[in-house]
MARVO-910047 format. One line per 3 residues: number of its first residue (from 1); their letters; for each residue x, y, z of C-alpha. Coordinates in nm, 4 decimals. Example, Ala and Ser with C-alpha at 12.3 -4.5 7.8 and 13.67 -1.06 7.14 Angstrom:
<atoms>
1) as) 1.2300 -0.4500 0.7800 ~ 1.3670 -0.1060 0.7140 .
</atoms>
This chain:
<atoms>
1) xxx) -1.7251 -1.8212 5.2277 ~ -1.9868 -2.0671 5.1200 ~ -2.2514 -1.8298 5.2730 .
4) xxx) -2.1547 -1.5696 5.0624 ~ -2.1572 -1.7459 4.7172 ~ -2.5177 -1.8359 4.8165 .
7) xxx) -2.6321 -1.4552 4.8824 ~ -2.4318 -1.3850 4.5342 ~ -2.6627 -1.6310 4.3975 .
10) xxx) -2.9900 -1.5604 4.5108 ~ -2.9464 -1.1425 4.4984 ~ -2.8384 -1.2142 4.1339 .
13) xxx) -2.4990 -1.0054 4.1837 ~ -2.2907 -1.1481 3.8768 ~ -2.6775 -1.0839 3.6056 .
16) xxx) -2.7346 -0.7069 3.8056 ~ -2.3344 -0.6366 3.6985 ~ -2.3756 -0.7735 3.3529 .
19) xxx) -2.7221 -0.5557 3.3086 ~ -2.5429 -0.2762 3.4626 ~ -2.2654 -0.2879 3.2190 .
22) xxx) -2.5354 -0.3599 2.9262 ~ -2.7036 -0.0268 3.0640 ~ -2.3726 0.1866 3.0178 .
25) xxx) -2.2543 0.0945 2.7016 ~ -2.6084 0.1867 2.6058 ~ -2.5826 0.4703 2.6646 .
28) xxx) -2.2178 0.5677 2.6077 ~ -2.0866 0.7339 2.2555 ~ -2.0460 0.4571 1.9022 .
31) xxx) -1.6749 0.3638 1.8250 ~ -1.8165 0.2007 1.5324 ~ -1.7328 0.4219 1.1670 .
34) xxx) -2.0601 0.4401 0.9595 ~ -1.8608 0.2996 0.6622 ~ -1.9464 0.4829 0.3776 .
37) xxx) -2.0856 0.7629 0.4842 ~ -1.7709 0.8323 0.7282 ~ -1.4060 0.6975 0.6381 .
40) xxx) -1.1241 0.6351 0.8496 ~ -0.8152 0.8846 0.7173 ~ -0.5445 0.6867 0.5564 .
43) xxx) -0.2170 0.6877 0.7226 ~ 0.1117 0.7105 0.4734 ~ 0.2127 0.3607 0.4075 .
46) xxx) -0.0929 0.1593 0.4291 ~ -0.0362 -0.1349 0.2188 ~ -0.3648 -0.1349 -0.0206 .
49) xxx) -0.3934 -0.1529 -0.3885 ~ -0.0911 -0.2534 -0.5778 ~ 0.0370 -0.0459 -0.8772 .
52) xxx) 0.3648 -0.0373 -1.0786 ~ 0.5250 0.3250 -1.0431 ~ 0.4945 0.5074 -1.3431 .
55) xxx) 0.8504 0.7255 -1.4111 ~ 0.7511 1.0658 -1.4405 ~ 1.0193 1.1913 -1.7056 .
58) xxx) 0.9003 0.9287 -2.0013 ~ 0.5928 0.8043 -1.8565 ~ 0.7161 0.4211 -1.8693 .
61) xxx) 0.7095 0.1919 -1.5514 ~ 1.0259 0.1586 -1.3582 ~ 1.0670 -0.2094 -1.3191 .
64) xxx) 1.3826 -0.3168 -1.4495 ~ 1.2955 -0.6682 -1.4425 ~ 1.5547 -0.7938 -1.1822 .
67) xxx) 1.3847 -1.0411 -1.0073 ~ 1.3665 -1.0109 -0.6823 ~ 1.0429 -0.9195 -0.5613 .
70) xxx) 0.9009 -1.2340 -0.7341 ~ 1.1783 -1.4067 -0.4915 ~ 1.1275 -1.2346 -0.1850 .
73) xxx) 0.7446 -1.3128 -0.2173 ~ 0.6220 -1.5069 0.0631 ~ 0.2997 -1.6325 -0.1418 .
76) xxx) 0.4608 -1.6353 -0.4755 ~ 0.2054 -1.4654 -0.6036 ~ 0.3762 -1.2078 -0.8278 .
79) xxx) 0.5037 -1.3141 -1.1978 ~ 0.7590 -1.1669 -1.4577 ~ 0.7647 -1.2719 -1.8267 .
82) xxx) 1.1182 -1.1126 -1.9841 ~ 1.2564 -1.0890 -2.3240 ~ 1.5979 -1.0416 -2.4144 .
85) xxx) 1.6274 -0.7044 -2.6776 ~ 1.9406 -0.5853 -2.8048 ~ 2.1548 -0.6645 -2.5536 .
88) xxx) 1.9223 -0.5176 -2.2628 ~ 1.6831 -0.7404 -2.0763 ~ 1.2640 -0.5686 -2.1377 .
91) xxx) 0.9784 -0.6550 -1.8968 ~ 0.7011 -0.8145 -2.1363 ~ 0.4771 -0.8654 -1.8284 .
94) xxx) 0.4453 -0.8150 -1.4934 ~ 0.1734 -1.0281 -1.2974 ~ 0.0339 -0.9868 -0.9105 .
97) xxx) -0.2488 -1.1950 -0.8185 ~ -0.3337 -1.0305 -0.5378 ~ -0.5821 -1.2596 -0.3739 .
100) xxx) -0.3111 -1.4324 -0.3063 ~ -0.1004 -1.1284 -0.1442 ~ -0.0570 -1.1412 0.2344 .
103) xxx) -0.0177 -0.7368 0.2119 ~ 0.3476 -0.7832 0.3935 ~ 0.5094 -0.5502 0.1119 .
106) xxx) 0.8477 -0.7524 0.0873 ~ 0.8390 -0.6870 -0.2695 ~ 0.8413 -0.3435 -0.2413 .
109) xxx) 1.1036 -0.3179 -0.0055 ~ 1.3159 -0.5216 -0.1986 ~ 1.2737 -0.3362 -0.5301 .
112) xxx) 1.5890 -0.1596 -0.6262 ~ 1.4409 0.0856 -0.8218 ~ 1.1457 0.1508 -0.6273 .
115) xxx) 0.9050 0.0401 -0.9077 ~ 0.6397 -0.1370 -0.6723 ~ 0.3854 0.0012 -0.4499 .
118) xxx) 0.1380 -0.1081 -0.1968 ~ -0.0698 0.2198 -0.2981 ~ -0.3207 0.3778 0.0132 .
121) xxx) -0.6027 0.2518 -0.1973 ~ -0.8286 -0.0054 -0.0392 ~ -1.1531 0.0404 -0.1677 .
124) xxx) -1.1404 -0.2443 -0.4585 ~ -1.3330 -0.5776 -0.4478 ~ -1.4802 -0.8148 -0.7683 .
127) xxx) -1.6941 -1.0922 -0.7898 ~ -1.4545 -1.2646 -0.9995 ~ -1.0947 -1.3937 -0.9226 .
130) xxx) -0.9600 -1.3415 -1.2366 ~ -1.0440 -0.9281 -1.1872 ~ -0.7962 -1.0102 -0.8894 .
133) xxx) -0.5021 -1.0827 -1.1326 ~ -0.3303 -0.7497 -1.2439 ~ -0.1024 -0.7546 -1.5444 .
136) xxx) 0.1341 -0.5163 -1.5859 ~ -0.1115 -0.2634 -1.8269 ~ -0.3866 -0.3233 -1.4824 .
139) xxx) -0.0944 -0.1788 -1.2509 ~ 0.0241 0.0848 -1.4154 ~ -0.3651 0.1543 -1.4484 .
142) xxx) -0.3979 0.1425 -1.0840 ~ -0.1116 0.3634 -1.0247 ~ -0.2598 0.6068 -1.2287 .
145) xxx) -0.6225 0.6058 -1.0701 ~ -0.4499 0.6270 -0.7383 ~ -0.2595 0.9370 -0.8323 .
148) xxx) -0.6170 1.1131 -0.9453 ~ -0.7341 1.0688 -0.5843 ~ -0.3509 1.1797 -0.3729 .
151) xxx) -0.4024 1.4589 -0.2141 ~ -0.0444 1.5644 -0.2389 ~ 0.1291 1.7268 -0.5202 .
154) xxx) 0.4475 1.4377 -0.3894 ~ 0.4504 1.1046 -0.3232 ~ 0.6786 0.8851 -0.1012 .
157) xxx) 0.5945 0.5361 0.0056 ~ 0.8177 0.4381 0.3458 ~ 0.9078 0.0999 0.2436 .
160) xxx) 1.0850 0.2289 -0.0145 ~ 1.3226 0.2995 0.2473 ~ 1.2165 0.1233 0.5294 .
163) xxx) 1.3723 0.2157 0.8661 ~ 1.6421 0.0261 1.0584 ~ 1.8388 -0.0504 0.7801 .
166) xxx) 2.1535 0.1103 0.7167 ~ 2.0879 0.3342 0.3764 ~ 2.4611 0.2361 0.2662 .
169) xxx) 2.3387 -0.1410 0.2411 ~ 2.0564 0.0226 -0.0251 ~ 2.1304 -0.0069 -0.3999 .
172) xxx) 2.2558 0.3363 -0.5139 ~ 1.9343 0.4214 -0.7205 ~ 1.6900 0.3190 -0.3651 .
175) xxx) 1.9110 0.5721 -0.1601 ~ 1.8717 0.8383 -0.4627 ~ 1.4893 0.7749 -0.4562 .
178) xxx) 1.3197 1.1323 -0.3518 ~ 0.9130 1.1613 -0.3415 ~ 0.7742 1.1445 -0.6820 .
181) xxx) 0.6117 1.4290 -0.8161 ~ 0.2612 1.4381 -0.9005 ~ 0.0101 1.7082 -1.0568 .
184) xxx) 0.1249 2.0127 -0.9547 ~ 0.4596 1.8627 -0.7948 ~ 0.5556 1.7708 -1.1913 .
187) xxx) 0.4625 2.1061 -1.2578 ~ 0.7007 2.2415 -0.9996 ~ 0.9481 2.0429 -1.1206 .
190) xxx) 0.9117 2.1741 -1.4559 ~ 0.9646 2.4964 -1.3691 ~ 1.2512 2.4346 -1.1721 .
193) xxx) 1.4351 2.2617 -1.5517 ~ 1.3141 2.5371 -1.6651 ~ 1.4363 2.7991 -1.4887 .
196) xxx) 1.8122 2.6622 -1.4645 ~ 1.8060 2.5680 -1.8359 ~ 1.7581 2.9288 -1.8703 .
199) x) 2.0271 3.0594 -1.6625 .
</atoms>
């Protein structure tokens, strides 16, 4: 046994495999993305830029100021300011800093209304922290720079409803929630009014 540990040794086996392996990858085909100039496609649901979900009837965001993704937050990075208007409660502000975010997106699965999103953008970065901290006029800004660059004429995010959860345990307005329609889904949409108004 010894013997052969010594002949290992002196015919350099273990710096011959090592070189050999050296010599293949060498030669063998980059896994490496030439990020910018190639980009990896972006699967539905990748939790990137956030953005408040603009309603596309009035054009106002959805948040109805209840609460809970500011208590579901693991990092507590995500702030409400609320006033109190004739008897109905009005989101002032709404506050992510997101370089606090761990990306997890309990907030958006626990929105009832489905007013937060984890948007497929992830090509943002600042030399400031402060350009980190979106306010509520920044997110809705962000939603609607991310809609420019969807492909789709729909959008759905999947932790909206997120799977193996019974949908009768889901407020009655996240179970109603359908893909939002954008650009020529809103025009679809319009037609459709349109069409059985006529009727």
């Amino acid at each position: 046994m010894r013997f052969v540990e010594v002949i290992k040794k002196i015919l350099l086996i273990e710096i011959i495999k090592g070189l050999w392996l050296t010599l293949r990858m060498l030669f063998s085909k980059p896994v490496t993305i030439q990020y910018p100039l190639e980009r990896r496609k972006v699967h539905d649901g990748f939790r990137g830029k956030h953005a408040l979900v603009r309603d596309p009837i009035n054009g106002n965001d959805k948040c109805i100021g209840c609460m809970r993704c500011t208590t579901v937050c693991p990092s507590r990075c995500i702030h409400i300011k609320r006033a109190k208007t004739e008897n109905k409660m009005v989101v002032t502000d709404y506050i992510i800093d997101a370089s606090r975010c761990i990306y997890c997106a309990y907030c958006v699965e626990a929105c009832p209304v489905c007013a937060l999103v984890l948007t497929e953008d992830y090509e943002y970065s600042f030399y400031k922290r402060e350009n980190l901290i979106f306010n509520k006029d920044q997110l809705l800004k962000n939603w609607d720079e991310f809609v420019k660059k969807w492909q789709k004429d729909y959008y759905f995010n999947k932790f909206w409803q997120p799977p193996g959860i019974d949908p009768s345990r889901w407020p009655k307005t996240k179970r109603e929630q359908g893909p939002i329609p954008l650009k020529r889904g809103l025009e679809i949409e319009r037609e459709r009014v349109d069409e059985s108004n006529s009727r």
